[in-house]
C-alpha positions as CSV (number, residue, x, y, z in Angstrom):
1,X,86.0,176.6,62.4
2,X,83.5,175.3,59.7
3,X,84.7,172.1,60.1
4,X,85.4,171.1,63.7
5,X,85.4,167.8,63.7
6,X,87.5,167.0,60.8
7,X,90.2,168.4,62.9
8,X,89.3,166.6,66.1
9,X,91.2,163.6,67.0
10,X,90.1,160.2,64.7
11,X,90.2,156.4,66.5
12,X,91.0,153.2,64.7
13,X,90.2,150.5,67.4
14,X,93.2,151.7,70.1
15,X,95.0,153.8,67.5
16,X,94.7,157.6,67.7
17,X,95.0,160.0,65.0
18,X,95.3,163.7,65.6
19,X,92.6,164.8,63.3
20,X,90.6,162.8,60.4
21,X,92.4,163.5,57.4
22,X,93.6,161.0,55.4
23,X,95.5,160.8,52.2
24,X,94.3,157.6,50.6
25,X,96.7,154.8,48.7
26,X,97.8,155.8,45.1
27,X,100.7,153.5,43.5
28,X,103.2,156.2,42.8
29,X,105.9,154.3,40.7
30,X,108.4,155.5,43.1
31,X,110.3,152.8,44.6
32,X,113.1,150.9,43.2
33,X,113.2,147.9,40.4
34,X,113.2,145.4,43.2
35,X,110.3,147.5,45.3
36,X,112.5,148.8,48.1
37,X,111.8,152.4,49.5
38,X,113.7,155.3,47.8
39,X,115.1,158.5,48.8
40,X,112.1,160.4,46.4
41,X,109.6,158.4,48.8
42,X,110.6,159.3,51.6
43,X,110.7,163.1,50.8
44,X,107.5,162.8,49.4
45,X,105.9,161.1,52.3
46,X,107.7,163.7,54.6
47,X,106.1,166.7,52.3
48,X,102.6,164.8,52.8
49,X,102.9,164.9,56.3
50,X,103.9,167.6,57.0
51,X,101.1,169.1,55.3
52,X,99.0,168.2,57.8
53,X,97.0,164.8,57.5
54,X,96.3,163.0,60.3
55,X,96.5,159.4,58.2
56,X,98.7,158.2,55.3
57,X,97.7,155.0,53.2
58,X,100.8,154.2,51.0
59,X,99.7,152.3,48.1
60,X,99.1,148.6,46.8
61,X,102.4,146.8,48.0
62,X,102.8,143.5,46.6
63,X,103.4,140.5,49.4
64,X,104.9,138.2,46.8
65,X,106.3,138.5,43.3
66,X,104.1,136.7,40.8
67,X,101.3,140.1,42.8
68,X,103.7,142.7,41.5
69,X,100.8,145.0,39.4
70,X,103.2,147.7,38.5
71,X,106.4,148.5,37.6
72,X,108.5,150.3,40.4
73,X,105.8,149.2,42.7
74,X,106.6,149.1,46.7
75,X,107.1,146.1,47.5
76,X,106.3,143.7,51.1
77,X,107.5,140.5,49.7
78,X,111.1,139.8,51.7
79,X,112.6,141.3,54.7
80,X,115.4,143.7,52.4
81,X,112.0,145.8,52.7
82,X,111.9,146.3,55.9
83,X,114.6,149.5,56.7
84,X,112.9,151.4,53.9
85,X,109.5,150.9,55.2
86,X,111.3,152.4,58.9
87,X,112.7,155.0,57.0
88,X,108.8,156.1,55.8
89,X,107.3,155.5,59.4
90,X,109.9,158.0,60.7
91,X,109.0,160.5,57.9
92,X,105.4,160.6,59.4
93,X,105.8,160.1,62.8
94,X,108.2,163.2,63.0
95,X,104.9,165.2,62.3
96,X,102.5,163.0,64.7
97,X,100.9,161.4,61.6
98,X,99.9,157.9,61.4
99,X,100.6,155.5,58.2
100,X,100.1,152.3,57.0
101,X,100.0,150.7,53.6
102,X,98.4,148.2,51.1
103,X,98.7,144.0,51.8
104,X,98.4,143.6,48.2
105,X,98.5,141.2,45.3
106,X,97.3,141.6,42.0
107,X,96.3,137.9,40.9
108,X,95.6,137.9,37.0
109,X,95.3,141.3,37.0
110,X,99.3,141.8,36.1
111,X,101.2,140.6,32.8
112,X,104.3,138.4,33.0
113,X,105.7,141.5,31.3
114,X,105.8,143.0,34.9
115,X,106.1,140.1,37.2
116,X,108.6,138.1,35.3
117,X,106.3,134.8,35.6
118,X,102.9,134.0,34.8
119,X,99.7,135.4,36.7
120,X,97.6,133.1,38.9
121,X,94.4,133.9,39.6
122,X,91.5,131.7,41.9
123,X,89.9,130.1,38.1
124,X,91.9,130.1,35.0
125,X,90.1,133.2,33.2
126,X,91.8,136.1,31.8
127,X,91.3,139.1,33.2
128,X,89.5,141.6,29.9
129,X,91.6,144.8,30.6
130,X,95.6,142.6,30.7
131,X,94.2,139.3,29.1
132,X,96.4,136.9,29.5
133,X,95.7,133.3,30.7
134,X,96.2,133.0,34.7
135,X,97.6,129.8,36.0
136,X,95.2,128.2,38.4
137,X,96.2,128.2,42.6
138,X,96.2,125.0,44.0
139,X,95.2,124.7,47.3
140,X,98.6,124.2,48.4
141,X,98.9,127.9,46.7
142,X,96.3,129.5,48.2
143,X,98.2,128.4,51.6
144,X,101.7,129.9,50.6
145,X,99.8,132.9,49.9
146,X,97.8,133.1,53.0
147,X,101.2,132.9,54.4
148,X,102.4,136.0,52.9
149,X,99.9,138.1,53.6
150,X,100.8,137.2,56.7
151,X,104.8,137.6,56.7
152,X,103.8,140.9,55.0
153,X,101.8,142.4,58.2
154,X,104.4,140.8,59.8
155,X,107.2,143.1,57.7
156,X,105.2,146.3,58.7
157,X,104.9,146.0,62.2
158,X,108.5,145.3,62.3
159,X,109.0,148.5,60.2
160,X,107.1,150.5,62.6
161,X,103.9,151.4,61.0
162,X,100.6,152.2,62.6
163,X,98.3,149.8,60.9
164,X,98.1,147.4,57.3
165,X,94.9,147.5,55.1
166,X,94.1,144.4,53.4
167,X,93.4,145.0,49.7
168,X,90.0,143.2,48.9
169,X,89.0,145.5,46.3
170,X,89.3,146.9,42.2
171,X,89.9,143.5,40.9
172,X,92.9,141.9,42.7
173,X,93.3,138.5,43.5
174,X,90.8,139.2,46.9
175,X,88.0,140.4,44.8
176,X,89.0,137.8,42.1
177,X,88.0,134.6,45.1
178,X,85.0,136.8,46.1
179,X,83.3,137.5,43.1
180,X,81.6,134.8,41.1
181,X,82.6,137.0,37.5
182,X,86.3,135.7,38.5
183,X,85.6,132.6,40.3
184,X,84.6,129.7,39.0
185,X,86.0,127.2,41.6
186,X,84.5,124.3,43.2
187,X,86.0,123.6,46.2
188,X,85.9,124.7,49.4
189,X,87.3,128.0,48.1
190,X,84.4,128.7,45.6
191,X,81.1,128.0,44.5
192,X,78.5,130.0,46.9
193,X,79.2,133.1,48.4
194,X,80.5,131.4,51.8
195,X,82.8,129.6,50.3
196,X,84.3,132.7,48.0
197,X,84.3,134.2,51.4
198,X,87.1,131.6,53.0
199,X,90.2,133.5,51.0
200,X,89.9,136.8,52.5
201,X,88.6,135.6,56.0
202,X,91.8,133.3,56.5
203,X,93.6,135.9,55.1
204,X,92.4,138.1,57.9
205,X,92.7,135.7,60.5
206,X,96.5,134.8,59.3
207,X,97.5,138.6,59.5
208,X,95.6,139.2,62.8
209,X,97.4,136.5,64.0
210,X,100.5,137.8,63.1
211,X,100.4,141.3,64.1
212,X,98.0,140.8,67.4
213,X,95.2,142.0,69.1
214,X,95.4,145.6,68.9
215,X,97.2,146.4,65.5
216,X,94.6,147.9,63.4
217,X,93.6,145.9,60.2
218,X,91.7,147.5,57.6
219,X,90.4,145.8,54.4
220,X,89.4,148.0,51.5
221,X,86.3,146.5,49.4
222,X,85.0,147.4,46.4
223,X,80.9,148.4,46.4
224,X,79.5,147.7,43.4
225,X,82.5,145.8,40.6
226,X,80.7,147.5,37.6
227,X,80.3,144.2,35.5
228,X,77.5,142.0,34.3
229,X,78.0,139.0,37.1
230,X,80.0,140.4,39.2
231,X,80.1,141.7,42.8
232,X,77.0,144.1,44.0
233,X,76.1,146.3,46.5
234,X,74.0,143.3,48.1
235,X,76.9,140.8,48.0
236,X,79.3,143.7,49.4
237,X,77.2,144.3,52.5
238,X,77.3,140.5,53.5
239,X,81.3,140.2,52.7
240,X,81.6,143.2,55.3
């Protein structure tokens, strides 16, 4: 075999996979209006694995609904979401593969169009590809949101699945607290690069919390954001 290795068994901290395959999150505009699994999801998910791959991302799944990005979008934002997400854990465990999905929120990076209320973002700046003008979290907001990225881990244990990654990358409201083209704050959630830091870390440390010591947490990051001011390679490296 050319390619040994890809077919030996992967390790996420204590979690096993049986080979290092994995099909990486796309949003797939399949669930329902109010982000609960389908019946097309599932018998997609099941096709995937039984394909083959070792490791299924899902997609961006919003934790609360002023994140929802897209229309028909999964969603992780109440416990009604929780059979559906069994239902897709037992698609890929029938074929020994592993699966997780997305803590997600999109921050101003949505339209009111698609959540049904305004976006809120870290600094009240529009975001140049939706532009429209974000409300501003308070700090008391930043805690209710810590909160549901936590209650959102929370939901996918519950459901069964293997692992969550945290979505700290492509512009969403993570990246929007980490990079100074987005941030603008002065507070202790803003200003130098430590202090952009404090969203995601104590978002991390709510959902490791939650879940425990040995459910693996992933967080995506983007490398370089692409955009005069904003995040680079350099930065990037220190966040991880």
């Amino acid at each position: 075999m050319a390619y040994k290795h890809l077919f030996s068994e992967g390790h996420i901290g204590g979690m096993k996979t049986k080979n290092r395959l994995v099909m990486p999150p796309m949003v797939r505009n399949y669930a329902d209006e109010n982000g609960l699994v389908t019946q097309r999801y599932i018998d997609h998910i099941e096709r995937v694995a039984k394909g083959g791959v070792g490791t299924i991302i899902l997609e961006a799944s919003y934790i609360s609904l002023e994140g929802k990005g897209f229309l028909n979008e999964l969603g992780l934002h109440n416990d009604n979401v929780i059979p559906g997400f069994k239902k897709l854990a037992a698609a890929a465990h029938t074929y020994d593969v592993k699966i997780g999905t997305q803590l997600y929120h999109a921050g101003r990076q949505t339209s009111s169009k698609t959540s049904g209320v305004q976006p809120v973002a870290p600094s009240p700046l529009p975001d140049p590809t939706v532009n429209e003008m974000p409300r501003e979290l308070t700090k008391q907001d930043i805690q209710t949101l810590i909160r549901a990225y936590a209650e959102a881990a929370r939901r996918c244990k519950e459901a069964g699945l293997d692992f969550v990654e945290i979505h700290g990358a492509h512009g969403y409201l993570i990246t929007q607290f980490l990079s100074p083209f987005s941030n603008r704050r002065t507070d202790a959630y803003g200003g130098t690069a430590e202090k952009r830091m404090n969203f995601l870390l104590q978002v991390y440390g709510a959902v490791r919390e939650q879940v425990g010591a040995d459910f693996p947490i992933i967080v995506r990051l983007s490398g370089d954001e692409g955009v005069e001011g904003g995040l680079t390679i350099k930065d990037t490296k220190l966040i991880a």
